[in-house]
N, C-alpha and C positions, 0 to 999 in steps of 0.2 A: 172773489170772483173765480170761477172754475176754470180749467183748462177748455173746457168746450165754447163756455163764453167769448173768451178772451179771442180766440182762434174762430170763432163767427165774426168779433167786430174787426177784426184784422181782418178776413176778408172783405168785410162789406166796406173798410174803407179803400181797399186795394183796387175791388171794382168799383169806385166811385171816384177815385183819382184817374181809374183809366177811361173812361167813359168823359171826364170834364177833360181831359188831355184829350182825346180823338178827334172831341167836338170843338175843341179851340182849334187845333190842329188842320180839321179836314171841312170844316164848314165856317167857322167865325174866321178864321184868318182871310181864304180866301173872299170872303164878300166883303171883308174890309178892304183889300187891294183893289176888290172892283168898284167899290166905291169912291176909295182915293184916285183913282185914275179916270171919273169920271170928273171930279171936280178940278183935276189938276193938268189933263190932257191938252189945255187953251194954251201951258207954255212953250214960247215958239221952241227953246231949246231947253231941253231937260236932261240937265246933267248929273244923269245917274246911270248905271249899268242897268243892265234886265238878265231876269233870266231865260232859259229858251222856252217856260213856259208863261214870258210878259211879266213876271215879276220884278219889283224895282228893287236894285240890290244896292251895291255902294256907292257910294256919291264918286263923281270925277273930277279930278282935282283942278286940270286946266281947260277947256274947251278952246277951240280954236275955229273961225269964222275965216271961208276964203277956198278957191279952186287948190285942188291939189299943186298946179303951178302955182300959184300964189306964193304957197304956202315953202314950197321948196324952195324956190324965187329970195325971198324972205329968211329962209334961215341957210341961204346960201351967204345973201349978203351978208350975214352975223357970222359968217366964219363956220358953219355946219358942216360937213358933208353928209352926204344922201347914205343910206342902208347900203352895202352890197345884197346882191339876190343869195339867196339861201341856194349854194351848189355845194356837190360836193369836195370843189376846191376850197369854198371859204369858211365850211364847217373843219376841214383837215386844219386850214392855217388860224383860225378860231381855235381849235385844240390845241395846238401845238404853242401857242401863246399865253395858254392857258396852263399847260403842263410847264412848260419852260421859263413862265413868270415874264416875259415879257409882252411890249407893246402890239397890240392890233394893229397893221398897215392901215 
C-alpha cells in the first residue's frame, strides 16, 4: 500500500467520523430529547434538572411537595435551622470558620 493511499483512507475515515459525530451531535440527539419530552411531559413531577436550553440533565435525588412555610414549618420541627441570607457578615464568619477549623453559629 503506498504512502498516498494510506494517507487518502486516513482521511476519508477522519471526514467520516467527523460528519457521523456532527450529525449525532447537532440533529439525532436533539430530536431525540424532543421526542422524549413529548411522551414524558404528562409527569406531574419530573425529577430531573434541565438545562437552560430545556435539556433533562441529572436526576434529583429528593423532591419535596408542600409551601415553602410548610416546608420550613417541617424541618424546623426536626430540629433544622433556616439558611442565613448571603451578607457580607456571614460570608466573613463562613470564612473565618473555615480558615480557623471551627464550627458555623
Amino acid at each position: 500500500m503506498s504512502q498516498r493511499s494510506l494517507r487518502r483512507r486516513a482521511t476519508t475515515w477522519l471526514v467520516a467520523c467527523c460528519a457521523a459525530y456532527l450529525s449525532l451531535a447537532y440533529f439525532a440527539a436533539p430530536e431525540f430529547w424532543t421526542l422524549r419530552d413529548r411522551n414524558f411531559r404528562n409527569q406531574q413531577f419530573e425529577m430531573v434538572t434541565h438545562t437552560p436550553q430545556g435539556i433533562p440533565g441529572d436526576p434529583i435525588n429528593v423532591g419535596m411537595v408542600g409551601t415553602k412555610k410548610e416546608l420550613v414549618h417541617a424541618f424546623a420541627v426536626a430540629g433544622w435551622d433556616t439558611a442565613d441570607a448571603i451578607t457580607l457578615k456571614t460570608a466573613i464568619e463562613i470564612g473565618e470558620s473555615v480558615l480557623f477549623n471551627r464550627p458555623y453559629p
